[in-house]
Each structure stands twice: as structure tokens, then as C-alpha cells.
Gaussian input, Z-matrix of N, CA and C with variables (Angstrom, degrees):
# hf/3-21g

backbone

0 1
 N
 C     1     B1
 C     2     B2     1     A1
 N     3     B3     2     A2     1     D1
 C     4     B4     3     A3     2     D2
 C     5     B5     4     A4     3     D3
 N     6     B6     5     A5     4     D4
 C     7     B7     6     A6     5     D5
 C     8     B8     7     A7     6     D6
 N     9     B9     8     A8     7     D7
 C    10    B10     9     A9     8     D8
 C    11    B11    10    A10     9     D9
 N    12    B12    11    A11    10    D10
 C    13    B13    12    A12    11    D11
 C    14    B14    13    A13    12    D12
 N    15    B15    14    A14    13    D13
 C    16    B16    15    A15    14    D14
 C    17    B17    16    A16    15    D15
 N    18    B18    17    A17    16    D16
 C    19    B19    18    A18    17    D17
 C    20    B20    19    A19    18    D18
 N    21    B21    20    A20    19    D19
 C    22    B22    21    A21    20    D20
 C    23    B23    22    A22    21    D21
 N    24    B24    23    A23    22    D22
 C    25    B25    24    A24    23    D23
 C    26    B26    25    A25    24    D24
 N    27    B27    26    A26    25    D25
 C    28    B28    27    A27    26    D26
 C    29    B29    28    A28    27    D27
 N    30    B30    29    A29    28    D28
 C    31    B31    30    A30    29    D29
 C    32    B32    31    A31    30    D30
 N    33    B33    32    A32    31    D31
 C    34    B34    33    A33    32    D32
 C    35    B35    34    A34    33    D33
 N    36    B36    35    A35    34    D34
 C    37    B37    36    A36    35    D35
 C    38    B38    37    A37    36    D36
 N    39    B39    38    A38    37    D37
 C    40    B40    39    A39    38    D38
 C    41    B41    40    A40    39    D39
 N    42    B42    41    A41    40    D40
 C    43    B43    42    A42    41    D41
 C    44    B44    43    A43    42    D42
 N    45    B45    44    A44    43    D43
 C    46    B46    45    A45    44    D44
 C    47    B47    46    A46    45    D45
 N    48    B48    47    A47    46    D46
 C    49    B49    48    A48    47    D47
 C    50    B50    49    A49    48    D48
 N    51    B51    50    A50    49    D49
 C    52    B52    51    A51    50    D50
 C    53    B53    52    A52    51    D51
 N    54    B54    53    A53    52    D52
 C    55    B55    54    A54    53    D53
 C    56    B56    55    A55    54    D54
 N    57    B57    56    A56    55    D55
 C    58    B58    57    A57    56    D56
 C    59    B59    58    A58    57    D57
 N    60    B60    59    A59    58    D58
 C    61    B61    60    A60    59    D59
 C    62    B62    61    A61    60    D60
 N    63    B63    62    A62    61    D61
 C    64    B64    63    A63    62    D62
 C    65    B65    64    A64    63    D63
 N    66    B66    65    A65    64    D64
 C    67    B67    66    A66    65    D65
 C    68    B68    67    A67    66    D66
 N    69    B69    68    A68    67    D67
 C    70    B70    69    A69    68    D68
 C    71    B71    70    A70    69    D69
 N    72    B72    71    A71    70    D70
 C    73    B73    72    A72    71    D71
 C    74    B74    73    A73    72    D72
 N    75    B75    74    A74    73    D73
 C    76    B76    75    A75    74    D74
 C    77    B77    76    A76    75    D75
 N    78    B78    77    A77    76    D76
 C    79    B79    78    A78    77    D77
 C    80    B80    79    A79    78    D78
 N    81    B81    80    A80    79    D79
 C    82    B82    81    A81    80    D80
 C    83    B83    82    A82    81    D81
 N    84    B84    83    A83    82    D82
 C    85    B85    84    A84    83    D83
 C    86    B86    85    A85    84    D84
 N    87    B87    86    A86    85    D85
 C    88    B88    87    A87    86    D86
 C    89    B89    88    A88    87    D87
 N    90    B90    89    A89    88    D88
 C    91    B91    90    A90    89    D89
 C    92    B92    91    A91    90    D90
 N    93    B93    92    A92    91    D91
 C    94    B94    93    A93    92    D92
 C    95    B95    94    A94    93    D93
 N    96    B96    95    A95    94    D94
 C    97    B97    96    A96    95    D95
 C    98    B98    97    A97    96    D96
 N    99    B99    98    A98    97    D97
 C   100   B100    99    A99    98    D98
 C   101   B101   100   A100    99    D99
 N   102   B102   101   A101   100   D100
 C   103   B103   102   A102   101   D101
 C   104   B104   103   A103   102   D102
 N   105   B105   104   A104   103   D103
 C   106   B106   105   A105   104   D104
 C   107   B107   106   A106   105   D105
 N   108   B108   107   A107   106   D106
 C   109   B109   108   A108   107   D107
 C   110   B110   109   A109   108   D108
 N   111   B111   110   A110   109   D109
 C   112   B112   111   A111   110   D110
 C   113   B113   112   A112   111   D111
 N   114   B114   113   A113   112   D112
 C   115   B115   114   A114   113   D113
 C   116   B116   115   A115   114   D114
 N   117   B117   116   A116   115   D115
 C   118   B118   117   A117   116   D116
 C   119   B119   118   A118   117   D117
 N   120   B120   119   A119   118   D118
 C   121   B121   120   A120   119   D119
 C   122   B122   121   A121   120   D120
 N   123   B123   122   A122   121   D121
 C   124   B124   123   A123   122   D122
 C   125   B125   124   A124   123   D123
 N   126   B126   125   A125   124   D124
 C   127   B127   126   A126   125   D125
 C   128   B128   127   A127   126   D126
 N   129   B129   128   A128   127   D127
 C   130   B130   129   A129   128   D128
 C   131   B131   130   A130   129   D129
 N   132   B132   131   A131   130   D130
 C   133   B133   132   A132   131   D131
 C   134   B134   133   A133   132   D132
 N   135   B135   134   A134   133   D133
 C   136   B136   135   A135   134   D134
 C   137   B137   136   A136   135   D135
 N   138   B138   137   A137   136   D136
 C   139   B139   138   A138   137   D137
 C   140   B140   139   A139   138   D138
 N   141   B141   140   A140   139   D139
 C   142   B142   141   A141   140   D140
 C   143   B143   142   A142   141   D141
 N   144   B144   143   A143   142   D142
 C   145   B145   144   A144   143   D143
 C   146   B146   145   A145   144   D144
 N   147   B147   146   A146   145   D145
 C   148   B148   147   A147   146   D146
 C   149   B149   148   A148   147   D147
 N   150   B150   149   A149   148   D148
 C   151   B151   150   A150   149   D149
 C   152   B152   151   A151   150   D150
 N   153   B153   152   A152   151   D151
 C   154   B154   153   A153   152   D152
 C   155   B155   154   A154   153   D153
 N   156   B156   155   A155   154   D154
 C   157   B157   156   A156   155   D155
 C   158   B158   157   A157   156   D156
 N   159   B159   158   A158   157   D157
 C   160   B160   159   A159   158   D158
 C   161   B161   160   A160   159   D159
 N   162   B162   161   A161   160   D160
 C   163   B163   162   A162   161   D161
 C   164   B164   163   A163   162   D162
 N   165   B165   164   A164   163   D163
 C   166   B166   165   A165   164   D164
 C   167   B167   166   A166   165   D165
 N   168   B168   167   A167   166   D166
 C   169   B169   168   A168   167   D167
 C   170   B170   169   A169   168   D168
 N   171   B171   170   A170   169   D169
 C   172   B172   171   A171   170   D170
 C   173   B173   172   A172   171   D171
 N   174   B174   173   A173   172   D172
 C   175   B175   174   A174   173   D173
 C   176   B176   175   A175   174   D174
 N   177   B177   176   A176   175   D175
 C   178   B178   177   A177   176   D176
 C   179   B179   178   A178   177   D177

   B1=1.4551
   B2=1.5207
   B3=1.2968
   B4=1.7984
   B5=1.1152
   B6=1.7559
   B7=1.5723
   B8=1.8094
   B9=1.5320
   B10=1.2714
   B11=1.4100
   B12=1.3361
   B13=1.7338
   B14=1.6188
   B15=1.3205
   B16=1.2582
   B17=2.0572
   B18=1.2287
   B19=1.6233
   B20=1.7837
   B21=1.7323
   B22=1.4001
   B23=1.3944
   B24=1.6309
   B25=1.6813
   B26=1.6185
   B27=1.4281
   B28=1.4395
   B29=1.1724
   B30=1.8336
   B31=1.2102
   B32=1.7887
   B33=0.9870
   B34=1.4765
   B35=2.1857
   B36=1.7024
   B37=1.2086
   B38=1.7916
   B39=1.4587
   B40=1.6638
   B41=1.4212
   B42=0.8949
   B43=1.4401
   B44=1.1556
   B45=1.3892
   B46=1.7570
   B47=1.6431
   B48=1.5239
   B49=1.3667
   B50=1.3304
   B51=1.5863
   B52=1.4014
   B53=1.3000
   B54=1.2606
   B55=1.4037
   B56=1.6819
   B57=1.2917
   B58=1.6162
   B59=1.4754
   B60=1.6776
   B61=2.0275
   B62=1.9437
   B63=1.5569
   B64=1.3936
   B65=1.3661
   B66=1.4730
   B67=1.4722
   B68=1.4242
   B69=1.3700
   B70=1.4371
   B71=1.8782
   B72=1.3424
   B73=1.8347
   B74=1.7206
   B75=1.1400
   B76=1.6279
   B77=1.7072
   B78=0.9345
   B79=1.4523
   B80=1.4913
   B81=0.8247
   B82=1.4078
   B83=1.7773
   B84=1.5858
   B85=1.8516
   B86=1.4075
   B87=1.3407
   B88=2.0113
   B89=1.6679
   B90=1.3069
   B91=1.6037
   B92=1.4391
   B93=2.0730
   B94=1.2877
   B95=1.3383
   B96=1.7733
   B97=0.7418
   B98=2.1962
   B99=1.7791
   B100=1.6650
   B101=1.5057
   B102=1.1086
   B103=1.6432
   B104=1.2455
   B105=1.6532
   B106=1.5940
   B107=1.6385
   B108=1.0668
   B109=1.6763
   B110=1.9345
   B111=1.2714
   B112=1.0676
   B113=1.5240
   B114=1.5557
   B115=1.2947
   B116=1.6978
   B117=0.9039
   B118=1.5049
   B119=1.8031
   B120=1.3225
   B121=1.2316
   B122=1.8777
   B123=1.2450
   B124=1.2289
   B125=1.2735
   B126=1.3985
   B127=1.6539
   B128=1.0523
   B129=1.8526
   B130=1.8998
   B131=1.7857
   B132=1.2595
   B133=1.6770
   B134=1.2372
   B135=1.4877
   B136=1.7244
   B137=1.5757
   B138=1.4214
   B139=1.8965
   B140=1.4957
   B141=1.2645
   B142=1.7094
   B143=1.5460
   B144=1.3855
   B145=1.7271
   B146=1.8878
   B147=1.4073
   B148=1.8715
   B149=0.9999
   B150=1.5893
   B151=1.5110
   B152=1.7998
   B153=1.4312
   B154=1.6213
   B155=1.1305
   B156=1.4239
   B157=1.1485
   B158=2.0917
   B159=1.2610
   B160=1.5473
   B161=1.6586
   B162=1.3163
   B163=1.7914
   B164=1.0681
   B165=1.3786
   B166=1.4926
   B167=1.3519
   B168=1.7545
   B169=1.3582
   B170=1.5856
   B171=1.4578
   B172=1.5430
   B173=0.9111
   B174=1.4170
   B175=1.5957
   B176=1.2671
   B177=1.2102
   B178=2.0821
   B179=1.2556
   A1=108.51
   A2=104.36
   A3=108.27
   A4=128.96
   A5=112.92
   A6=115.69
   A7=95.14
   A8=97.58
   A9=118.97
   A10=125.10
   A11=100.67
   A12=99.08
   A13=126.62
   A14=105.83
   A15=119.28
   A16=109.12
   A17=107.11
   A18=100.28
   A19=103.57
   A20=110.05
   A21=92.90
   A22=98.56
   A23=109.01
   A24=112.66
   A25=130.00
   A26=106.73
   A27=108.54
   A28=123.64
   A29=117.12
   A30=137.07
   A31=106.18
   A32=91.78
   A33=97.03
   A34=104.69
   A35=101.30
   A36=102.38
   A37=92.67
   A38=118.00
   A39=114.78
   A40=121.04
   A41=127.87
   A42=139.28
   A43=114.41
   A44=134.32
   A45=141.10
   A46=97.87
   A47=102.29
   A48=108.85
   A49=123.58
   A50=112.32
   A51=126.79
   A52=127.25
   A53=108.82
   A54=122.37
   A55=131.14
   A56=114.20
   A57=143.01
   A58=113.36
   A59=95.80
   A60=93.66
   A61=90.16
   A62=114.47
   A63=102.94
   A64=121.17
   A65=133.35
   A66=131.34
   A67=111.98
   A68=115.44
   A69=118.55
   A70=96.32
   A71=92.39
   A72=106.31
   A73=106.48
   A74=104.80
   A75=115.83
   A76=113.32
   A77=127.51
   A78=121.32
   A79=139.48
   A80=127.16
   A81=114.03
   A82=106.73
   A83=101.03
   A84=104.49
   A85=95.64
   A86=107.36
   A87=115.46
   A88=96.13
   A89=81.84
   A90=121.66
   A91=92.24
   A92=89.02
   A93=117.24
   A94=101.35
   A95=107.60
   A96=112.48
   A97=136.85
   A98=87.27
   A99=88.52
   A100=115.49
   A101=94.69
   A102=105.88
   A103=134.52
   A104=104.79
   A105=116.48
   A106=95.91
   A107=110.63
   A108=123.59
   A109=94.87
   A110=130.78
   A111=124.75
   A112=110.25
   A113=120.03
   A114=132.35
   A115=96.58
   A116=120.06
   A117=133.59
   A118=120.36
   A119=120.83
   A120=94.34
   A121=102.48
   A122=137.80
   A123=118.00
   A124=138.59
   A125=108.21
   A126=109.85
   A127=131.11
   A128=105.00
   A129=125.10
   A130=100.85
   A131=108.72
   A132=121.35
   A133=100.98
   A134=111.68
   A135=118.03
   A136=81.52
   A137=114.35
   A138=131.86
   A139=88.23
   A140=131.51
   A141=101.99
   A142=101.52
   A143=121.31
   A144=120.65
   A145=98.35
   A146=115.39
   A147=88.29
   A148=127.93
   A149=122.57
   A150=127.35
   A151=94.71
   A152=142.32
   A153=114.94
   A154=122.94
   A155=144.96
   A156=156.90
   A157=104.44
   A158=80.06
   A159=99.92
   A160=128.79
   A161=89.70
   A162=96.73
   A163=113.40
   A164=123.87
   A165=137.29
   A166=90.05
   A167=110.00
   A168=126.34
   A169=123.66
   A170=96.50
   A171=111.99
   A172=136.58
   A173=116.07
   A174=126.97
   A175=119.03
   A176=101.56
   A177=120.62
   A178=127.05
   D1=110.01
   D2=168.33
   D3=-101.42
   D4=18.97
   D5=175.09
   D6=70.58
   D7=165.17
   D8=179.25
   D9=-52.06
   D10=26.48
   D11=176.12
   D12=-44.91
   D13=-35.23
   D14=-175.54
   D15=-86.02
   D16=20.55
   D17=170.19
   D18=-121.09
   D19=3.09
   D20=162.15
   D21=119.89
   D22=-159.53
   D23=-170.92
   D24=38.18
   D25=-133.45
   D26=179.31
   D27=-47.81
   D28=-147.88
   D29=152.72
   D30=115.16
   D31=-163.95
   D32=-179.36
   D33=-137.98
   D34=-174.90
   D35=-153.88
   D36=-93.33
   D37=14.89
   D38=169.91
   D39=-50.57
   D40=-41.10
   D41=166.74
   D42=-49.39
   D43=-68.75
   D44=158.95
   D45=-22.36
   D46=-80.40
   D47=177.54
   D48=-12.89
   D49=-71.12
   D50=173.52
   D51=-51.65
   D52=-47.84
   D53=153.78
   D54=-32.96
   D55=-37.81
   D56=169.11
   D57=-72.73
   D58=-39.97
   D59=171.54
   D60=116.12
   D61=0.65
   D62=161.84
   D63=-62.43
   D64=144.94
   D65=151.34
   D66=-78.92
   D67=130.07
   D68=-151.98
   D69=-157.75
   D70=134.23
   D71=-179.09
   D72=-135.53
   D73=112.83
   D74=166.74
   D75=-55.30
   D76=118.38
   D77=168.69
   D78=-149.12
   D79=113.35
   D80=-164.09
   D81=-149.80
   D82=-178.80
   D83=-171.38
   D84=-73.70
   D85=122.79
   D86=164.27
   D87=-60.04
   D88=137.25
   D89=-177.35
   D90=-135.34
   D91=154.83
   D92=175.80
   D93=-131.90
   D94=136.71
   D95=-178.35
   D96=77.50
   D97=29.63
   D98=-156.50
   D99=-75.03
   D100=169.23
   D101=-156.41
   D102=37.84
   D103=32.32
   D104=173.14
   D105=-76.45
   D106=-165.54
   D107=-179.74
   D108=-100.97
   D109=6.95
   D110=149.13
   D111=-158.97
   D112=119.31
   D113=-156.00
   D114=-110.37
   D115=125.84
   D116=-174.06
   D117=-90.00
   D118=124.64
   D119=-179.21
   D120=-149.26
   D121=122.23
   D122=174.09
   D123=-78.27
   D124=141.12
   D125=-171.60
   D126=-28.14
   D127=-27.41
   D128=-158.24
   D129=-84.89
   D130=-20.62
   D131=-173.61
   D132=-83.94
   D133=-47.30
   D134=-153.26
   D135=-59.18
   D136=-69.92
   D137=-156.01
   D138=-55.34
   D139=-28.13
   D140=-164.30
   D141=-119.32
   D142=7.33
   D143=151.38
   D144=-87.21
   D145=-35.15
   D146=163.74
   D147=-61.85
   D148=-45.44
   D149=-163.54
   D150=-75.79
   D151=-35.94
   D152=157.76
   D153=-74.37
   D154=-13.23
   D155=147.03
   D156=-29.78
   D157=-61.81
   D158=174.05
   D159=-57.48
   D160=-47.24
   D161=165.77
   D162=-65.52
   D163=-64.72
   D164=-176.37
   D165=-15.30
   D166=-100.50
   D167=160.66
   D168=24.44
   D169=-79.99
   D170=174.13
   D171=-68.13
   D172=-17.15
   D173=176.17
   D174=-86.23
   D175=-12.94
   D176=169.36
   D177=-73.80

């Protein structure tokens, strides 16, 4: 499942990827409200999408 890639707009190039035979995961800090003129996000997400960001990383 690659989400609504196929109705247009945004996204990123994961899909291509997948397409090629890469294993590939979209991920990022949940936001509210994105690409409004003010996008919301809490501190508790930001610190704990770094700290797995961080593991990931380290376990490689």
C-alpha cells in the first residue's frame, strides 16, 4: 500500500522506488494541519521521531 499516489498532487519518489524492487517506508513527524500557513507539530513527536530516527541509524 502506497497511499493515494495515484489521485495526483504531492508525495514523494517512494513509489518509483518500489516500483524498481526497493523496500522503501515514508516517514516523518505527524503534523497538523500541513502546508497551511501554520503547520502544527508537538514537541513529544518531534523528540521521539528523532530518538527512532536515531536508532534506526545506529543499528546499521
Amino acid at each position: 500500500e502506497l497511499g493515494k499516489v495515484d489521485e495526483g498532487g504531492g508525495g514523494t519518489i517512494a513509489y518509483i522506488l518500489a516500483n524498481l524492487g526497493a523496500e522503501v517506508i515514508d516517514c516523518g513527524v505527524g503534523l497538523m494541519g500541513m502546508h497551511s500557513l501554520y503547520e502544527l507539530c508537538s514537541k513529544a513527536d518531534l523528540y521521539s521521531t528523532y530518538k527512532g530516527y536515531k536508532a534506526f541509524f545506529e543499528s546499521r
